[in-house]
DSSP file (Angstrom, degrees, kcal/mol; ACC not computed):
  #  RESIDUE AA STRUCTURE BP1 BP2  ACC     N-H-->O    O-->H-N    N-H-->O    O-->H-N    TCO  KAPPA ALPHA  PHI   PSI    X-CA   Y-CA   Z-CA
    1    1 A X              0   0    0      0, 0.0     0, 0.0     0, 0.0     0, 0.0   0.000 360.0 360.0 360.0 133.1  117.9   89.1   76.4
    2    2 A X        -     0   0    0      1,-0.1     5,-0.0     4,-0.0     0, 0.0   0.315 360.0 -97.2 -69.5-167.7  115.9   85.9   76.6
    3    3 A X  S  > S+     0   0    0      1,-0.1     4,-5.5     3,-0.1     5,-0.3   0.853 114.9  47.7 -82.0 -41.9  114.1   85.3   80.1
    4    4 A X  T  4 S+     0   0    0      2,-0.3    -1,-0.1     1,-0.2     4,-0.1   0.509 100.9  56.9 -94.5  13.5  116.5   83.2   81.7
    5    5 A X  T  > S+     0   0    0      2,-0.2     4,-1.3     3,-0.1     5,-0.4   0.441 113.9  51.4 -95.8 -21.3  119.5   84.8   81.1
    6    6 A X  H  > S+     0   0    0      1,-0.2     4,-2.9     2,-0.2     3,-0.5   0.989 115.4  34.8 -66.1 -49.1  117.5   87.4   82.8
    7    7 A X  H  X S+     0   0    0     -4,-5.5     4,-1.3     1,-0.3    -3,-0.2   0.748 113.7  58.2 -88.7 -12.8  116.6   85.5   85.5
    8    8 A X  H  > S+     0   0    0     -5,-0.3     4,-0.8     2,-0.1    -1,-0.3   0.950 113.7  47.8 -63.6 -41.9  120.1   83.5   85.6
    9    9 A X  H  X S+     0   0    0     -4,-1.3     4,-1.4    -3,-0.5     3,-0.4   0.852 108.2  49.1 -70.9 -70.0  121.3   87.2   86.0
   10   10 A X  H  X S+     0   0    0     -4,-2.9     4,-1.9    -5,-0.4     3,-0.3   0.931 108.3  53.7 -57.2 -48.3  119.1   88.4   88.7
   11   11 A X  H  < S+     0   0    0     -4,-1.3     5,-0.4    -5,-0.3    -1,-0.2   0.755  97.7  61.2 -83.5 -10.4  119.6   85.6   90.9
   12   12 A X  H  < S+     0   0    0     -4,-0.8    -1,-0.3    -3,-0.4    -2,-0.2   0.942 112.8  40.0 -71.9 -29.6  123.2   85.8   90.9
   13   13 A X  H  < S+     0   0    0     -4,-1.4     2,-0.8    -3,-0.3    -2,-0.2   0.984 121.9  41.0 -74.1 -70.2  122.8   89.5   92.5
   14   14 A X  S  < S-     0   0    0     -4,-1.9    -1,-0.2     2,-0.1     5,-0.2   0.205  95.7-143.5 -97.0   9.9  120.0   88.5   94.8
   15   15 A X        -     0   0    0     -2,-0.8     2,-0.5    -5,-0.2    -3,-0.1   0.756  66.5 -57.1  27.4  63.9  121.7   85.0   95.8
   16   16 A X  S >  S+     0   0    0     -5,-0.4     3,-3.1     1,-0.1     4,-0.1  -0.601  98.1 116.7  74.3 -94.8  118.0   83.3   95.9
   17   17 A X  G >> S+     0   0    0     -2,-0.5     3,-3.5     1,-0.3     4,-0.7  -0.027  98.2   6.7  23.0-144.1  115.4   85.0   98.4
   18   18 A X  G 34 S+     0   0    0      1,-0.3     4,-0.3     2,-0.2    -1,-0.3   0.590 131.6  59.8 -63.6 -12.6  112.6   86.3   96.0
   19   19 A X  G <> S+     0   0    0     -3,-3.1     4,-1.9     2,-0.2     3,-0.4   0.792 103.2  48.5 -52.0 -32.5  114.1   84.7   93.1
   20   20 A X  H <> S+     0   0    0     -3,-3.5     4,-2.5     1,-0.2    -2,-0.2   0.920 110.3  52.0 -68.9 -39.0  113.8   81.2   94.6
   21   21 A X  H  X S+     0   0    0     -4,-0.7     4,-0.7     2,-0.3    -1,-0.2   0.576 113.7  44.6-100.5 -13.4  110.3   81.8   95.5
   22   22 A X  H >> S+     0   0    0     -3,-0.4     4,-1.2    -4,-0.3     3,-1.1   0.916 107.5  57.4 -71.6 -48.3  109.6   83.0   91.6
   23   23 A X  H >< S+     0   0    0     -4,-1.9     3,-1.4     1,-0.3    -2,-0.3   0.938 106.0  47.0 -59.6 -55.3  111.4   80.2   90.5
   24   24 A X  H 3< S+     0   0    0     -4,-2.5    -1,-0.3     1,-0.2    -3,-0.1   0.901 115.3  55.0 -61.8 -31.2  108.8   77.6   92.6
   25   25 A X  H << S-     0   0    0     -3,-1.1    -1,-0.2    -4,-0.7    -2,-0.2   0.700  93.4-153.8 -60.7 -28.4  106.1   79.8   91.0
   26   26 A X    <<  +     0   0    0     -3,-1.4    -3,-0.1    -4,-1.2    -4,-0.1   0.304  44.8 124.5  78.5 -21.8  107.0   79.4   87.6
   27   27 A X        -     0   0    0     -5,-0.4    -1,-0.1     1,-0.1    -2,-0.1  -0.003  50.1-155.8 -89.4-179.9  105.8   82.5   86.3
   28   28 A X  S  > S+     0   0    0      3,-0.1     4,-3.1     2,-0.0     5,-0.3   0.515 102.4  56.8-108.0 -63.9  107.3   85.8   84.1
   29   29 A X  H  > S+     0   0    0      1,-0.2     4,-1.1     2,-0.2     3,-0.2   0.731 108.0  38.5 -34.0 -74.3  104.7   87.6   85.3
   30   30 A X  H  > S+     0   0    0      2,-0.2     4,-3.4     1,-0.2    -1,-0.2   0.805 111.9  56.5  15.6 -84.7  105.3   87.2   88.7
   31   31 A X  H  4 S+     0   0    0      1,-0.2     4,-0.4     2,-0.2    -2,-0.2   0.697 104.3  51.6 -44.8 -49.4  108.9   87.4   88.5
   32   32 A X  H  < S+     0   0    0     -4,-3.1     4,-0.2    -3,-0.2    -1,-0.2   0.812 115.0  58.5 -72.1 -42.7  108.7   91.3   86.6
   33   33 A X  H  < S+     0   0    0     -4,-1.1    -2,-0.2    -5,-0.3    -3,-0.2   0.804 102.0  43.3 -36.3 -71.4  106.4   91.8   89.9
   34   34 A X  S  < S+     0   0    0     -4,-3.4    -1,-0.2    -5,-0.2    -2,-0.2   0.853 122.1  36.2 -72.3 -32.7  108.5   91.1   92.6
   35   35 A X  S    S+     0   0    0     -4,-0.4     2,-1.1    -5,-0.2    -2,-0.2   0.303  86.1 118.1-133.8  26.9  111.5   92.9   91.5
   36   36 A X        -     0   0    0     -4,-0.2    -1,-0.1     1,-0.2    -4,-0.0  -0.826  38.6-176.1 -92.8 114.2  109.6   95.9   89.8
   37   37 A X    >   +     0   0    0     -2,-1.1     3,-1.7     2,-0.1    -1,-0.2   0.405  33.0 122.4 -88.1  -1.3  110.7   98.9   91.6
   38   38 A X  T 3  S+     0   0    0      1,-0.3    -2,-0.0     2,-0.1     0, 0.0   0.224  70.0  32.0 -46.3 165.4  108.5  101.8   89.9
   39   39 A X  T 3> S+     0   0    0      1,-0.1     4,-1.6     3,-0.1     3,-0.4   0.307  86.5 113.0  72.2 -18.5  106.4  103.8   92.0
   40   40 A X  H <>  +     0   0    0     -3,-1.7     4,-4.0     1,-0.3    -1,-0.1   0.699  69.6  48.2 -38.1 -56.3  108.6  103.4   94.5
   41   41 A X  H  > S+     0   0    0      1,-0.2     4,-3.2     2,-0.2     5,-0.5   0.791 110.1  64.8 -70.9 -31.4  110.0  107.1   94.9
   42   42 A X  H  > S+     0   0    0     -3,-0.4     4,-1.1     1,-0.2    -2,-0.2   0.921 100.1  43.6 -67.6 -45.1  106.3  108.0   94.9
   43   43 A X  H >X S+     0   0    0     -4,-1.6     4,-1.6     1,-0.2     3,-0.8   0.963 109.9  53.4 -74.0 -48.7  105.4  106.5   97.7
   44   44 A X  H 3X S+     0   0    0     -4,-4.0     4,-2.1     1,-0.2    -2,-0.2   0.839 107.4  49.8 -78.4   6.7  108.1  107.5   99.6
   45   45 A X  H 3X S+     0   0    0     -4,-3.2     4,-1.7     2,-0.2    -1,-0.2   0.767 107.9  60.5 -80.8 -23.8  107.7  111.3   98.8
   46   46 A X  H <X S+     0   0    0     -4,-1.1     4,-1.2    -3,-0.8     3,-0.3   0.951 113.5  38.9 -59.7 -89.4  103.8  110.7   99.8
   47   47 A X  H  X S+     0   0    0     -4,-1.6     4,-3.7     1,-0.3    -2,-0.2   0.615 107.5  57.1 -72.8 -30.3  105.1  109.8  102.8
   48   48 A X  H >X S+     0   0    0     -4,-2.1     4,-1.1    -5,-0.3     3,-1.0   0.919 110.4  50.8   8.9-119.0  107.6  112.1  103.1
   49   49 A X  H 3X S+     0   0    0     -4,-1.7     4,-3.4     1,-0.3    -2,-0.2   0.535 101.5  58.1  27.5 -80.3  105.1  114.6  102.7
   50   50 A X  H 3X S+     0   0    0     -4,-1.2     4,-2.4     2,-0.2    -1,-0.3   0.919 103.2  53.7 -62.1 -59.2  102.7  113.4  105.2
   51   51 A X  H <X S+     0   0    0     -4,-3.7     4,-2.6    -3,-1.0     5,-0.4   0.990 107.1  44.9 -57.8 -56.7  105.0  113.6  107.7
   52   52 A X  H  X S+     0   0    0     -4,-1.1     4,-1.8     2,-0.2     5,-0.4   0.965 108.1  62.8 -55.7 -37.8  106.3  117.4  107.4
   53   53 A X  H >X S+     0   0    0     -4,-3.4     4,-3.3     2,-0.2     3,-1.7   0.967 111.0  43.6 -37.7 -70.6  102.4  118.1  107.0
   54   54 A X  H >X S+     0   0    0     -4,-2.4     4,-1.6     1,-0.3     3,-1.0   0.882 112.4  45.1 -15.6 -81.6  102.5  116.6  110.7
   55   55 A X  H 3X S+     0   0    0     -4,-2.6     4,-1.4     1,-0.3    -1,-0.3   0.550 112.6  49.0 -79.4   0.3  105.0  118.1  112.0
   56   56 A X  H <X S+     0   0    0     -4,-1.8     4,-0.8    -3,-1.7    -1,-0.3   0.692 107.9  60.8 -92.6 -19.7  104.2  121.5  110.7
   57   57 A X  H << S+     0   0    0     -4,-3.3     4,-0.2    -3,-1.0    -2,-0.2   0.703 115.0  34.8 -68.2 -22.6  100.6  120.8  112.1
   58   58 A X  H  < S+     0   0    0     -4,-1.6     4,-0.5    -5,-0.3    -2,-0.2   0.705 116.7  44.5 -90.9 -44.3  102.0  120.5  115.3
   59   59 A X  H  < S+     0   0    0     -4,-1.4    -2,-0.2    -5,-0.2    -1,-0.2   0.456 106.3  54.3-103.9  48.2  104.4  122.4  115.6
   60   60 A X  S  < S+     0   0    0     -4,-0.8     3,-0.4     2,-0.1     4,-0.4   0.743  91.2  68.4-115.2 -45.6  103.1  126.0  114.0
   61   61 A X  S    S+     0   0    0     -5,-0.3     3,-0.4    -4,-0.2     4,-0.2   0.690 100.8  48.9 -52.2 -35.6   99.8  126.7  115.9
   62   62 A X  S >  S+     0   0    0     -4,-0.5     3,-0.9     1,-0.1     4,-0.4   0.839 107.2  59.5 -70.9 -26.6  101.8  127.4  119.6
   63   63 A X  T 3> S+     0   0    0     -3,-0.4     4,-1.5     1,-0.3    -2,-0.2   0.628  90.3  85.8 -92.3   7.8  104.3  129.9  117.5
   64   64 A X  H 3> S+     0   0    0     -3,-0.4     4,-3.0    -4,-0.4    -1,-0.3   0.808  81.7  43.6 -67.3 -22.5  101.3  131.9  116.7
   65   65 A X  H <4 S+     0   0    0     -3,-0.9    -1,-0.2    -4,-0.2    -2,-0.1   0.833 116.3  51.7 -83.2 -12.3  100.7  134.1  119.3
   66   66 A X  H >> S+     0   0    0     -4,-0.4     3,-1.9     2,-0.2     4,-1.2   0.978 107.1  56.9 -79.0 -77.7  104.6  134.9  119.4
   67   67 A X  H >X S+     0   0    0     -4,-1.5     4,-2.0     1,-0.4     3,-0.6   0.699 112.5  37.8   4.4 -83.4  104.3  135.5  115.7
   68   68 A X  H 3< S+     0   0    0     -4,-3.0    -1,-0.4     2,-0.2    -2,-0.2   0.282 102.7  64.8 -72.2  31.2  101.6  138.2  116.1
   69   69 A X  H <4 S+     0   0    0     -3,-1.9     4,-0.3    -5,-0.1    -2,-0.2   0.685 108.8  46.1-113.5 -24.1  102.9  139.7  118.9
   70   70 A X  H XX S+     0   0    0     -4,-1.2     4,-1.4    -3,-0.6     3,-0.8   0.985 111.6  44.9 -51.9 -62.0  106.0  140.6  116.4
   71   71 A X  H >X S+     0   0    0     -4,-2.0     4,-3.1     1,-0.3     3,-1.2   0.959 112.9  61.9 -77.9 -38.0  104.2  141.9  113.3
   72   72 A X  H 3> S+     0   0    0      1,-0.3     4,-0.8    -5,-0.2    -1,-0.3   0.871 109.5  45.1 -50.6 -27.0  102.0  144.0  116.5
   73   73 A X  H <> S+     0   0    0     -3,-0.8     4,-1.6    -4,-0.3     5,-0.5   0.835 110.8  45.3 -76.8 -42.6  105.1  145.3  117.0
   74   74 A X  H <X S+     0   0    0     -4,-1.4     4,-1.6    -3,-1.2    -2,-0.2   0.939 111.4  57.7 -64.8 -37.3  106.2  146.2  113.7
   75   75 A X  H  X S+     0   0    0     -4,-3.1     4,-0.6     1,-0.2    -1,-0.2   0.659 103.9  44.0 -74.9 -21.6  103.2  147.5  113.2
   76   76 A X  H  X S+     0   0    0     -4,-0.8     4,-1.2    -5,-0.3    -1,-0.2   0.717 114.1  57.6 -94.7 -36.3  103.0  150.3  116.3
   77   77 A X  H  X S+     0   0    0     -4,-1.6     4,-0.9    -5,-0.2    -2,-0.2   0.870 110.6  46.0 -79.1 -30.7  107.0  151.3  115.1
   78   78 A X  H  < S+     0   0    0     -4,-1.6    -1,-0.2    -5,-0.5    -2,-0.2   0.927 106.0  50.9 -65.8 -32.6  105.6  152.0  111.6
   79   79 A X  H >< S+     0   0    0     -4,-0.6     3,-1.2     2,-0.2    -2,-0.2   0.849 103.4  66.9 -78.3 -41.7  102.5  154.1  112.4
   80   80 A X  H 3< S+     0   0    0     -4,-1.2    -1,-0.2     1,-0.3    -2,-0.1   0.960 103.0  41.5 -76.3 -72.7  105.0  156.1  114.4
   81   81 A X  T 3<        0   0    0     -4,-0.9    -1,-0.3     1,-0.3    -2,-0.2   0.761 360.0 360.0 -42.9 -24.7  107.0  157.3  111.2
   82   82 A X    <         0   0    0     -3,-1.2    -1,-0.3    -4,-0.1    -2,-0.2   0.622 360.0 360.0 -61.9 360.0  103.9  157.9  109.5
């Protein structure tokens, strides 16, 4: 498909906005730039990411003493049966 059936194409979905502002540029280049969406999912799973890191950094360090104060428990009802 030639370029400007592409970009005739494109701008009917995107009714001008960053098409107009290719269009004033002139460029291909440009144009493939603006409305290339790879990497996309990648970032937002980075960030993604970053956040449960957070919030597991926050909240997991108070549920520790609760945490051992279980397995201390499991552990004194096991030795008993031993």
């Amino acid at each position: 498909m030639p370029w400007r059936a592409q970009h005739e194409e494109v701008r009917g979905v995107w009714k001008g906005g960053a098409v107009e502002i290719v269009r004033s540029l002139g460029s291909v280049a440009h144009c493939e730039f603006l409305m290339d969406e790879s990497g996309q999912d990648l970032i937002e799973y980075a960030l993604m990411g970053g956040v449960v890191a957070v919030a597991a950094a926050t909240v997991i360090p108070p549920m520790a003493p609760s945490v051992s104060a279980i397995f201390s428990k499991a552990i004194s009802v096991l030795e008993k049966f031993s």
